[in-house]
N, C-alpha and C positions, 0 to 999 in steps of 0.2 A: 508333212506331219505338223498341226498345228503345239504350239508348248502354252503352258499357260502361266501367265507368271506370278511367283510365288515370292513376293516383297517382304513378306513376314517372317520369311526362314534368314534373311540375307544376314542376320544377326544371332546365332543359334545360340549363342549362349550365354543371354543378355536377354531373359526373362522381361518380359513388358511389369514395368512396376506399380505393386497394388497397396489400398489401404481397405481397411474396413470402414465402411460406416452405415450411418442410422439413415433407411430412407425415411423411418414410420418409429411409433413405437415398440412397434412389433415387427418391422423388419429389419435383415441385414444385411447385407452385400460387399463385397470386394468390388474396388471401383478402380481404374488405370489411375495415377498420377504423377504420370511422369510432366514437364513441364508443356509439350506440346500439347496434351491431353486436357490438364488443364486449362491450358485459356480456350481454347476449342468449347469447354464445357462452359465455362464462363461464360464466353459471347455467346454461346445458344441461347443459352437461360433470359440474358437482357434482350436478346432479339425476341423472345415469349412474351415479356414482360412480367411484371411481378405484381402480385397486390400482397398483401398481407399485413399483420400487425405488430409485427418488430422492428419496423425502418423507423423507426423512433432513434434507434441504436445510430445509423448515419448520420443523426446531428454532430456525433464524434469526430467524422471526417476533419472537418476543419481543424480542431482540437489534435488532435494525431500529426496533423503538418503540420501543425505551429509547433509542438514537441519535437519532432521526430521519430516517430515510436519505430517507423517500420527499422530505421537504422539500429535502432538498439534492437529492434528482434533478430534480424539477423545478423547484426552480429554477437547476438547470445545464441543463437542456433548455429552459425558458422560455414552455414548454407547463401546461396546466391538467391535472389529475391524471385526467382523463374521456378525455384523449388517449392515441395510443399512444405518445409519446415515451420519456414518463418509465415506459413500461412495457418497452421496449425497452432503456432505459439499467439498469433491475432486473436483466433479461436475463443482461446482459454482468454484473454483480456476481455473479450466483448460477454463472456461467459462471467466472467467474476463483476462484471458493469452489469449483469442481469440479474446476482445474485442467484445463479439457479444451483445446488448443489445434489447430491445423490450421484446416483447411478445413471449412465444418461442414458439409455437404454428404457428410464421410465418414462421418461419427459421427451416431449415433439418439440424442436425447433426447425426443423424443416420447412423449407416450401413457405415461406414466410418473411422473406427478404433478410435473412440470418446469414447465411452461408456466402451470400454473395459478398453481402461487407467483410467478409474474410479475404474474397479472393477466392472463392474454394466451389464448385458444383454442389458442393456434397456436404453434409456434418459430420466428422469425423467421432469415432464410436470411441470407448472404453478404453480400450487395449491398445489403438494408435495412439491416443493420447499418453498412457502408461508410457508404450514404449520410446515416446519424443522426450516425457521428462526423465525417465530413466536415463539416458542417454547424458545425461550433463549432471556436472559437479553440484557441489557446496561453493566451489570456488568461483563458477562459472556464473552464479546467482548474486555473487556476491558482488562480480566484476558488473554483472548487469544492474545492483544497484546504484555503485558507483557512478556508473554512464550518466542514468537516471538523474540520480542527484545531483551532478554536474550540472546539469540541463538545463533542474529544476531551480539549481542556483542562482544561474545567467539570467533565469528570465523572472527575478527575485522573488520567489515565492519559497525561499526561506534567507532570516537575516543570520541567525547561526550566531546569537549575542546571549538567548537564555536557552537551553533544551531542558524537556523532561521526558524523564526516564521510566522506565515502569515494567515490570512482567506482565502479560496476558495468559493467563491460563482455562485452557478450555478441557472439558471429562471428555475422558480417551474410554472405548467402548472394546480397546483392543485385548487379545486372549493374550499377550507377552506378557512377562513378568515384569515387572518396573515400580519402581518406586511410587508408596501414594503419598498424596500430602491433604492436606485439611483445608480448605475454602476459610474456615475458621476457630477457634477455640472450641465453640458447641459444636463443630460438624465431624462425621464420619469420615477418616480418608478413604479417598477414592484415585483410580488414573490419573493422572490429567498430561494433558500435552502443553504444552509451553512454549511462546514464544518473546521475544524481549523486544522492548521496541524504543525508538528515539526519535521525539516529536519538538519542532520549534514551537517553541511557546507563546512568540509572538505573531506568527502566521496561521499557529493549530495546522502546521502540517507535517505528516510522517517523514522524517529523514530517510531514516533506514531500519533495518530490525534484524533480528537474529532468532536461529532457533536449535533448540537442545533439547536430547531427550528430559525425563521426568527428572534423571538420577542429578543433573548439573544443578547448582545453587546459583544464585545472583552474581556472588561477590567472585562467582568461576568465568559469569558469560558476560555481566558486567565491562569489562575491560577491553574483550573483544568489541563489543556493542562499539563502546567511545573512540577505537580506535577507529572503525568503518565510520562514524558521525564524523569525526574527526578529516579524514580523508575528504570528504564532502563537503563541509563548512568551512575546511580551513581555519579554524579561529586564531585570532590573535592571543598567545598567553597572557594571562591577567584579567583577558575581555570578555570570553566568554565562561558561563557560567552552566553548571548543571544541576537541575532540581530533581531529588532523589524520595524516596519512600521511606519509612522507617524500615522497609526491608532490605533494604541498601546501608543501612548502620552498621557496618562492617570493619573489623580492623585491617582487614587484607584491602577491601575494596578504597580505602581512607588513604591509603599508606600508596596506593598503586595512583590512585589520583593528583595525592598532593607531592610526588617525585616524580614520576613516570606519565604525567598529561598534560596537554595546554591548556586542558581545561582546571576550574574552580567548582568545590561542590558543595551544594547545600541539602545536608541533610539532616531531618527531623531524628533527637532522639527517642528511645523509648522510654515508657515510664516506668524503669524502674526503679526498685528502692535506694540504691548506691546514687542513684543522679538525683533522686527525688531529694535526697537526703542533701546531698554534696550543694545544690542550687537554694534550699532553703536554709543555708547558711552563709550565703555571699547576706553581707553587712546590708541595712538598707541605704545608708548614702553611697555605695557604690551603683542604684538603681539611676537612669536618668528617667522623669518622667517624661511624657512626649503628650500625651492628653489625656484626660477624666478613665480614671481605672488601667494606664497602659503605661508599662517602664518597661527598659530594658535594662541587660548588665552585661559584662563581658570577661571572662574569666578563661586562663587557660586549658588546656583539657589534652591530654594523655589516654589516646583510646587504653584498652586492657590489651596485652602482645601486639602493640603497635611498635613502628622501627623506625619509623621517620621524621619524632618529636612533636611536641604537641602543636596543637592544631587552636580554631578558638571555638570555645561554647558560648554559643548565645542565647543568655535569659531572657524569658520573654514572659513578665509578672502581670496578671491580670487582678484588678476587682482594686478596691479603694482600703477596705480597712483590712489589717493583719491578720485577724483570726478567715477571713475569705478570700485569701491569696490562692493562685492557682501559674504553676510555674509550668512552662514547657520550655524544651533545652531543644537546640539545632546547634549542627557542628558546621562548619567551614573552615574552607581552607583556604581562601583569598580573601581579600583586604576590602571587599564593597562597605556599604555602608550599615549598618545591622537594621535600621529602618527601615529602610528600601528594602532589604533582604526580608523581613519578615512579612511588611505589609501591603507590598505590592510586588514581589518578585514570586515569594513561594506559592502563595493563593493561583498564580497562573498556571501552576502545575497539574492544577483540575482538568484544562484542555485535553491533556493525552485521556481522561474521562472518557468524554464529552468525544475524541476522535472514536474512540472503541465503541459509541453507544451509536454513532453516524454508520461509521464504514466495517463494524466487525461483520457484518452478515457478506462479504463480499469476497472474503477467504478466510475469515482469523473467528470466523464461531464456533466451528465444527473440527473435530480431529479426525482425517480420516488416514492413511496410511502413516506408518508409521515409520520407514524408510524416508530419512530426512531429507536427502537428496528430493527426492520427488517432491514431497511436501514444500519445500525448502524452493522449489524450482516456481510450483504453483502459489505459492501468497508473492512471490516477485513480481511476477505476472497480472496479478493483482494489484500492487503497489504502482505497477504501469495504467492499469486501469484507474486506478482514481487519481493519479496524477495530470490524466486527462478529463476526469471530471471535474473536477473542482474548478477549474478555469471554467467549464462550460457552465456549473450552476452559480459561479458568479457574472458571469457573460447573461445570464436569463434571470437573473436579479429575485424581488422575493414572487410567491411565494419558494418557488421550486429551491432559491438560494439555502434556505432554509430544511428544506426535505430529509431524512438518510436514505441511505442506499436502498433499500426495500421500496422506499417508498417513489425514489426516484424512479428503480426501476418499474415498477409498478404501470405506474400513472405517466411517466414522459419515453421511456425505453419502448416498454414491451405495450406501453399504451395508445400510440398513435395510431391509425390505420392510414393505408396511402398506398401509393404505388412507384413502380421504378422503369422508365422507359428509356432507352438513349435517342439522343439528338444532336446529329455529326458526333461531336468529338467531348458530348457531355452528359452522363448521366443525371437525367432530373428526375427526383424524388419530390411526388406529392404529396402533400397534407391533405386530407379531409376532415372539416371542425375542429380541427384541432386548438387548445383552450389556447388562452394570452396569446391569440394570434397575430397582435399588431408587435409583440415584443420579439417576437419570433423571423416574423418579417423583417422587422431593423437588422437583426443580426445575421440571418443567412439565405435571405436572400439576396442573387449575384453575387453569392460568396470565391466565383473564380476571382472576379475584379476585384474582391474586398483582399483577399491573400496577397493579388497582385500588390496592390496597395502597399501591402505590411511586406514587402520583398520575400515574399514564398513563392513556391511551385506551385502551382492550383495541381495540376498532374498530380493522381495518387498512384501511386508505384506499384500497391501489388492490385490495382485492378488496369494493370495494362495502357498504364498512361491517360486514361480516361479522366476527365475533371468530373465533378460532383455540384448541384446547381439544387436551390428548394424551390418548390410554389406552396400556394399556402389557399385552399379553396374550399 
């Protein structure tokens, strides 16, 4: 009597593990992956080869080893790099370097050399994603910016001597009840979702950030903000400095700064009557001039319910004759020089602008759920993303140096066409016309030897030890 054998049962109950994902825009499927299933699927896919117009995105490779990214994904997913976790958390970073937002369900990335820079067969759909960020803290996002900023520390792309500080606020479309707030004086309140952020002012680059529903004020998330920037920069007290908002003009947030931080802050007052009044009565020989229309003064200053003693207000008198004076007040709380503090330190506080008008299409435009955690989970992830860009769009000089994120993605991500085929023990990715091809060439291609060089692994981890190689035709 012949038996037939049944391999599939010898584990009965220990279900084969599925995800959902997108093979099309319109379709769906559950797919195995478990880690065997995986690379199986992987190496079929590269044995096919690939053409498509997203391997733009693989220029990252190099950029990702020279960071570390996959280290920090998994260990903010807490999974082993043979799993789909920390291939899934890849995902969402190459997702926020594409700027694609919505529903993904509308949008095709498939079949277009996407999935495979993941590590992954497949594009993981809605609901898997949901449920990978669901899965992890506030705490857990925070720990992974830490990592992050460590990283980004070492390999000096922040000096952590001036930060600015700033809210970002974006309209929330949500049916919860929540607090609204006014964009401004003339405008209607509306939702908005809110994120806090701390950027060095001499690199223009994001430290870290924070996020709170609508109902938290500044001078509540404030603190927390300085102390994660803080953990990251390490600053010396006295040395480093923080450049604030007139909405940071706070007695809680002054009094928590100038006891309770290493840091020093400079904050613009507001204009109103009681300071307007109080500054157009300092004496004029107390002014020092410095050049044609511009004095300073310096005066003690006693926020209103402050607890920590006074602080210094600094005048800052504009125009030549007295009836055209024009005063603005900043407060601090460390000893720099008021000079340098007004005319060359605060002005740099524009950066954190200038970052929000680069990189906000990339997680920080749009408010979509409202579950912080989640939210909380995905701009991190994000924040890994452009921590790998930025070295690449200074690595490829202007114009692309120059680009934001839309546009990046646009035109060098989602713009190349090319293809992916391996050879022995190295995936090469082609270019076809692709533009600034001789700068492009300097930089990746024999980019195994070039890593060697810089003492990295050319090996990328979660494609199976595989190295990554360009041509350019």
């Amino acid at each position: 009597m012949a038996f037939k054998k049944k391999l599939h049962t010898c584990t009965p109950d220990r279900p084969p593990a599925t995800i959902e994902t997108e093979r099309s825009t319109t379709v769906r499927r559950r797919e195995p992956c478990d880690p065997r299933r995986l690379e199986r699927g992987v190496r079929e896919v590269l044995a096919r080869k690939v053409s498509g117009n997203r391997v733009g995105l693989w220029l990252l490779v190099g950029e990702h080893l020279r960071l570390g990214t996959w280290d920090l994904l998994c260990g903010w997913t807490g999974r082993p790099g043979e799993e789909v976790e920390p291939r899934l958390a890849l995902q969402l970073v190459h997702e926020a370097a594409l700027c694609v937002s919505g529903v993904r369900q509308r949008r095709c990335l498939t079949q277009k050399g996407f999935e495979l820079l993941n590590g992954l067969p497949f594009v993981a759909s809605d609901p898997a994603v949901h449920d990978l960020l669901d899965a992890h803290t506030m705490a857990e996002a925070q720990r992974l910016q830490l990592a992050l900023g460590a990283l980004r520390r070492a390999s000096g792309q922040f000096r952590g001597r001036r930060l600015a500080i700033d809210p970002h606020r974006v309209r929330s479309y949500s049916q919860r009840q929540m607090r609204q707030r006014q964009a401004g004086p003339h405008h209607r309140p509306f939702k908005m979702a809110q994120t806090f952020f701390c950027l060095d002012a001499d690199t223009s680059q994001p430290v870290c950030f924070t996020t709170a529903t609508a109902a938290r004020s500044v001078s509540q998330a404030t603190p927390e903000l300085l102390r994660l920037a803080a953990a990251i920069v390490q600053p010396v007290p006295g040395q480093a400095l923080v450049l604030a908002d007139t909405e940071h003009f706070t007695a809680d947030l002054i009094d928590h700064v100038h006891a309770d931080s290493p840091f020093d802050l400079l904050v613009p007052a507001p204009a109103q009557r009681h300071l307007q009044r109080r500054m157009q009565a300092v004496p004029p020989d107390q002014f020092t001039p410095h050049w044609a229309g511009y004095a300073t003064a310096e005066i003690p200053y006693q926020p209103v319910h402050g607890r920590t003693g006074p602080v210094r207000l600094l005048i800052q008198r504009t125009a030549e004759r007295p009836p055209e004076y024009r005063y603005n007040g900043f407060v601090a709380t460390g000893h720099h020089d008021d000079v340098e503090l007004l005319t060359r330190d605060y002005p740099d506080r524009w950066h954190i602008e200038e970052f929000f008008n680069a990189y906000q299409a990339m997680a920080w435009s749009r408010a979509g759920t409202m579950n912080l955690h989640i939210r909380y989970g995905q701009m991190t992830l994000a924040l890994v993303a452009q921590g790998v860009i930025e070295p690449l769009r200074q690595r490829l000089g202007p114009p692309a140096a120059t680009w934001d994120a839309p546009h990046l993605a646009k035109d060098l991500f989602g713009g190349l066409e090319g293809d992916l085929r391996v050879r022995g023990d190295t995936i090469v990715v082609t270019y076809y016309n692709a533009p600034h091809v001789e700068r492009l060439r300097e930089h990746f291609e024999h980019l195994p030897a070039r890593l060697e060089r810089e003492g990295i692994d050319p090996r990328v981890p979660w494609l199976y030890g595989l190295k990554v190689d360009f041509r350019f035709r």
